[in-house]
N, C-alpha and C positions, 0 to 999 in steps of 0.2 A: 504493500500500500504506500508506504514511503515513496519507495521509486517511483513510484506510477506520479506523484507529487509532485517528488523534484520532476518529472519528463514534462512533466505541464507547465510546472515552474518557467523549467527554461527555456520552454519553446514557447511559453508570452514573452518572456523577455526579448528571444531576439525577434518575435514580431513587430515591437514597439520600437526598436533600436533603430533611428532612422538614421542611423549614418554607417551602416554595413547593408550588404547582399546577399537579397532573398532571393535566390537562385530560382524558385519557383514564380517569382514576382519578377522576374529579369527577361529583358529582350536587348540583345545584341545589336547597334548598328556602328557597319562597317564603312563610311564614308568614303568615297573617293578618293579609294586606295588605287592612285592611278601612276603607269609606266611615264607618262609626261610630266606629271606633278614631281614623283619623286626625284625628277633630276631641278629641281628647284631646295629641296630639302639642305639644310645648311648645320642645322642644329642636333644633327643625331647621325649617326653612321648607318648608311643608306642597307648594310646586309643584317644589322640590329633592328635598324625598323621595317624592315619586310619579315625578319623571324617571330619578331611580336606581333605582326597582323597575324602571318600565319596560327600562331601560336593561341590566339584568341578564336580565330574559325575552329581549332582544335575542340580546346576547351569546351564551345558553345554547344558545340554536338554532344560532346560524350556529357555534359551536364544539362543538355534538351533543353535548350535556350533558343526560344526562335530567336533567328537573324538573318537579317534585311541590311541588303548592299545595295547601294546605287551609284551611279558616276558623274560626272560632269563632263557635258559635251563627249563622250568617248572617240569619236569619229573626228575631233579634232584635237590641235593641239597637247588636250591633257593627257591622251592614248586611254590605253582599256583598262579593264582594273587587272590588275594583276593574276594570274591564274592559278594559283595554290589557294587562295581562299575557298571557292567552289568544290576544286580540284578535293579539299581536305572537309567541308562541310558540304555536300550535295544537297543536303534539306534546306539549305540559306535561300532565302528568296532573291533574286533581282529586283527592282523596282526602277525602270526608268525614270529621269522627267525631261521636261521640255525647255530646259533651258536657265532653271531656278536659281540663284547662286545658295540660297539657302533652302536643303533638303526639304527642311519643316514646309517650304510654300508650295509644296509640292502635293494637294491632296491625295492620290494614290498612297502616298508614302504614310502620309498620318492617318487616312485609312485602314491600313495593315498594320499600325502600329495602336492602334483600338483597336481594331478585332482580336488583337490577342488578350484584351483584359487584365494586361498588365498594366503595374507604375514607375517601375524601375527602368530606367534606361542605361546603358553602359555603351557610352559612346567613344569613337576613336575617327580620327578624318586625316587625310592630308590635303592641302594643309591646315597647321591646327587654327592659325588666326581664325580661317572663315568658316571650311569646310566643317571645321568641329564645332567652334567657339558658336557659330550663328544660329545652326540647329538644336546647341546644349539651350543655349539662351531663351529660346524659343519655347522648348519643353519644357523647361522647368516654369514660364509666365504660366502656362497651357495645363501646370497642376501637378505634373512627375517629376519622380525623384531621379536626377540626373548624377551619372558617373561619369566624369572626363579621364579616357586612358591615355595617357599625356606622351608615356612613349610609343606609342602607336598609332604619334599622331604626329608627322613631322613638319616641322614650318620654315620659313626660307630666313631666319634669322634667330637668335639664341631672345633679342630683344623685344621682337615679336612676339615668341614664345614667354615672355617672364611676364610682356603687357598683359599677354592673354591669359595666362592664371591668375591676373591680381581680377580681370574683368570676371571670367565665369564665376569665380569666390562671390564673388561681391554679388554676381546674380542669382549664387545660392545652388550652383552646383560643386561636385565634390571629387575634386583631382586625385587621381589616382594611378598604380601603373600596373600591368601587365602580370606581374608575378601575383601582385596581391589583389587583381583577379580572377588568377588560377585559383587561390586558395580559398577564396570565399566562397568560390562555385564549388570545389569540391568539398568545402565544410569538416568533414571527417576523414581519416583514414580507413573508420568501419565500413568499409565498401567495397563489393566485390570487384570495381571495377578500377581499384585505387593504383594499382599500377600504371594502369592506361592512363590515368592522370600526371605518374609519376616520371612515366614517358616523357609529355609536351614540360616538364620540369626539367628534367636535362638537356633540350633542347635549348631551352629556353636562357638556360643558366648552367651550362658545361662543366662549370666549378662541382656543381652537385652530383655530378656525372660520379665525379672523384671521388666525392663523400658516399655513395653509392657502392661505390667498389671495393674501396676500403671495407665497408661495412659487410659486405657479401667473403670480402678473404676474410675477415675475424669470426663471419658465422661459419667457413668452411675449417679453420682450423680449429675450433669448436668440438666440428661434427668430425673431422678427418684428420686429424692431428696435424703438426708441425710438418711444412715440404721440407725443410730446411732443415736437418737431424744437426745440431752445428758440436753438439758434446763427439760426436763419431769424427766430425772433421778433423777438432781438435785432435783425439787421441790418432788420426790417422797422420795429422802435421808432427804430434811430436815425434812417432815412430820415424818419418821421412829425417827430421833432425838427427836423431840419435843414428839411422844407417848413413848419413852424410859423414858423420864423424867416423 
């Protein structure tokens, strides 16, 4: 009875907590993550911010988060969106528009972004000044709780970029980056499919890769004793000394 308590307990709490992600309350969009745009990007390393788009298509799926991509102009200048997003989430929607510079003015888009009956948004654009910052802005007047993914979102200057989070702040959405919405989607470790998560984690962050590995030889030497016999080397080094003499 207790337990059953605390589970209730804590699952008001984090329904109330409005500045984390309800996974279940959460819809993905992936802004004009385009081959044109990114060669304007100044303020992040252009194979870092295409592994954290990637990295978020990942995510979205394996934690059944709809999401909605769109482009700007594709057929000009800006090019197409990049093709690992789709490529890595096939459930991702398209949504064209007609020319909009701000997603939000785009009804199709706000459309589908009601009919999922969420409030959580988790936005990422390039670039971030417009592509991200105009649509964040937008949502959050419009009543949703808005997440800016800031490095998955590249912009054509560092000072851009620093304007641009003191504005979305001040509008009342909530900067955020890439890793720490891996984690929030996946919530738990208790889950069958925490690997698959653990996966877009080494991608994401190589470092972890490491920490991973280490951890997997200290469970084998654990389970399968020492590769490395070094008390047998010893006694075999002394032996080679003493026949040297």
């Amino acid at each position: 009875m207790q337990n059953r308590v605390f589970i209730l307990q804590e699952k008001m709490m984090i329904q109330v907590n409005r500045w984390m992600i309800d996974p279940d309350d959460a819809v993905m969009l992936l802004i004009d993550h385009q081959s044109g745009l990114f060669q304007l990007v100044k303020d992040i390393e252009l194979p870092v911010l295409r592994s954290n788009v990637i990295a978020l298509a990942k995510v979205a799926r394996l934690a059944k988060v709809p999401t909605f991509t769109t482009a700007s102009v594709p057929d000009g200048p800006n090019g197409p969106l990049i093709p690992e997003i789709h490529e890595q989430n096939p459930e991702a929607v398209y949504i064209p528009r007609t020319g909009q510079v701000n997603a939000w003015d785009n009804p199709p888009w706000v459309e589908a972004i009601e009919n999922t009956g969420r409030k959580t948004l988790l936005i990422a654009g390039t670039l971030t000044s417009v592509c991200m910052a105009f649509p964040a802005i937008s949502a959050v007047a419009a009543g949703y709780k808005v997440f800016c993914i800031i490095d998955a979102s590249g912009n054509h200057s560092q000072m851009a970029t620093d304007l641009t989070l003191a504005r979305i702040a001040q509008a009342g959405a909530i900067p955020i980056d890439t890793f720490a919405v891996l984690g929030e989607l996946m919530s738990t470790w208790n889950r069958p499919d925490a690997m698959d998560f653990a996966a877009v984690m080494v991608d994401l962050v190589p470092h972890y890769r490491a920490l991973m590995e280490s951890y997997d030889k200290a469970q084998s030497v654990q389970r399968d004793g020492h590769e490395t016999e070094l008390d047998k080397f010893e006694a075999g080094a002394g032996n080679e000394v003493i026949h040297a003499r």
